[in-house]
C-alpha positions as CSV (number, residue, x, y, z in Angstrom):
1,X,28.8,0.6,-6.7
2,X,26.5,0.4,-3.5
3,X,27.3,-2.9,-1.3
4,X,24.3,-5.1,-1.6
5,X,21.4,-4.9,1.1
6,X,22.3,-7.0,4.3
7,X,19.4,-7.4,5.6
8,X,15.8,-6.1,3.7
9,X,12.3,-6.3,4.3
10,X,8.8,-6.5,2.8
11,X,5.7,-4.4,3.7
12,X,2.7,-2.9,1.9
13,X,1.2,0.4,2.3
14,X,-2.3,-1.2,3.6
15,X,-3.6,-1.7,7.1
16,X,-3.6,-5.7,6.7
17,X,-1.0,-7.8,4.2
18,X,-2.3,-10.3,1.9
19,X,-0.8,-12.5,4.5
20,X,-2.9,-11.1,7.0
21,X,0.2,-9.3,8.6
22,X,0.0,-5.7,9.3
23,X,1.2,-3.0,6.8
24,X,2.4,0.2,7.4
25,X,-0.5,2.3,6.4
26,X,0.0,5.6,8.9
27,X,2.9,3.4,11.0
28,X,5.1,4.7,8.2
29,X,7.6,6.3,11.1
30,X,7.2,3.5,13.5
31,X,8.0,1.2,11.0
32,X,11.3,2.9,9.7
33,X,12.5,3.5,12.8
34,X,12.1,-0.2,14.0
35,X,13.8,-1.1,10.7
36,X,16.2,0.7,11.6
37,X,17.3,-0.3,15.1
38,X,17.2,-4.1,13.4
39,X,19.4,-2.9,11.0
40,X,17.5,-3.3,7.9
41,X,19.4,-1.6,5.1
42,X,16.8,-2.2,1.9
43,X,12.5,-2.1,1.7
44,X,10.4,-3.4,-0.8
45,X,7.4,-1.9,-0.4
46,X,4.0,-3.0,-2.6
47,X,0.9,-1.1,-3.2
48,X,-1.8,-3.3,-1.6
49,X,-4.8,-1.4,-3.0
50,X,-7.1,-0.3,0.3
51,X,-8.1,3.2,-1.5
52,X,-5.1,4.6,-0.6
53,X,-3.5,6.7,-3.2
54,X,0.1,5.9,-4.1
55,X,1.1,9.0,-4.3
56,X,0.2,9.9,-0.9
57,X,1.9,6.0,0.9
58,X,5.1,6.5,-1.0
59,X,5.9,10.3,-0.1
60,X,4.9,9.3,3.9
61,X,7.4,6.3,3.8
62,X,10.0,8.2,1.7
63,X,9.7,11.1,4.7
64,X,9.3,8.3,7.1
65,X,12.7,6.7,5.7
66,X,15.0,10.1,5.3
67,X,14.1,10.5,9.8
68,X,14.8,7.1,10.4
69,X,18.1,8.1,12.1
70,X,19.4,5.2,8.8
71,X,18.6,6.0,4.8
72,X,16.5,3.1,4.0
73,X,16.2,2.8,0.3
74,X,13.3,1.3,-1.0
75,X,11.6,0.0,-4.5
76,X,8.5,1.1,-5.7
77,X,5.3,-1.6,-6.9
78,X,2.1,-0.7,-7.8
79,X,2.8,-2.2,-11.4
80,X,3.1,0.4,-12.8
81,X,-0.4,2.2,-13.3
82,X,0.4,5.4,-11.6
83,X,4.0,6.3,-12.9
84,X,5.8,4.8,-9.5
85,X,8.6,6.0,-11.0
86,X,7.7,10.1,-10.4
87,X,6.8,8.8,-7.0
88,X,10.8,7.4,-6.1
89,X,11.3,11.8,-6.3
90,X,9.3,12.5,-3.8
């Protein structure tokens, strides 16, 4: 069994959050990498629909994740419209 996430963190693939914070929409690799020099060990990363295509956000942050110089495992959320689970393969 995994040890639990020490330290995790929340982001949408859009350009501005709900909460009118930035999102990672093409700052996928920035992102990861600042994660990872914070030591951020788990993501949980929404779909914020902006017309980007889920397939497309997931694949560049799982990329962005596996050259982070730290695996950052992540969970999936678009609720489930677009099979987000063929999209945790990528």
């Amino acid at each position: 069994m995994s040890p639990s996430p020490r330290i995790s963190r929340y982001n949408n693939f859009c350009r501005i959050c709900s909460n009118q914070m930035p999102g990672s929409l093409r700052h996928e690799h920035q992102d990861t990498r600042t994660y990872a020099e914070s030591g951020i060990d788990y993501l949980k990363y929404n779909c914020h629909h902006d017309g980007s295509k889920p397939q497309t956000r997931y694949a560049a942050m799982s990329r962005a994740s596996r050259n982070a110089g730290q695996p950052i495992p992540y969970s999936l959320c678009e609720w489930g419209q677009e099979d987000p689970a063929k999209r945790a393969l990528l």
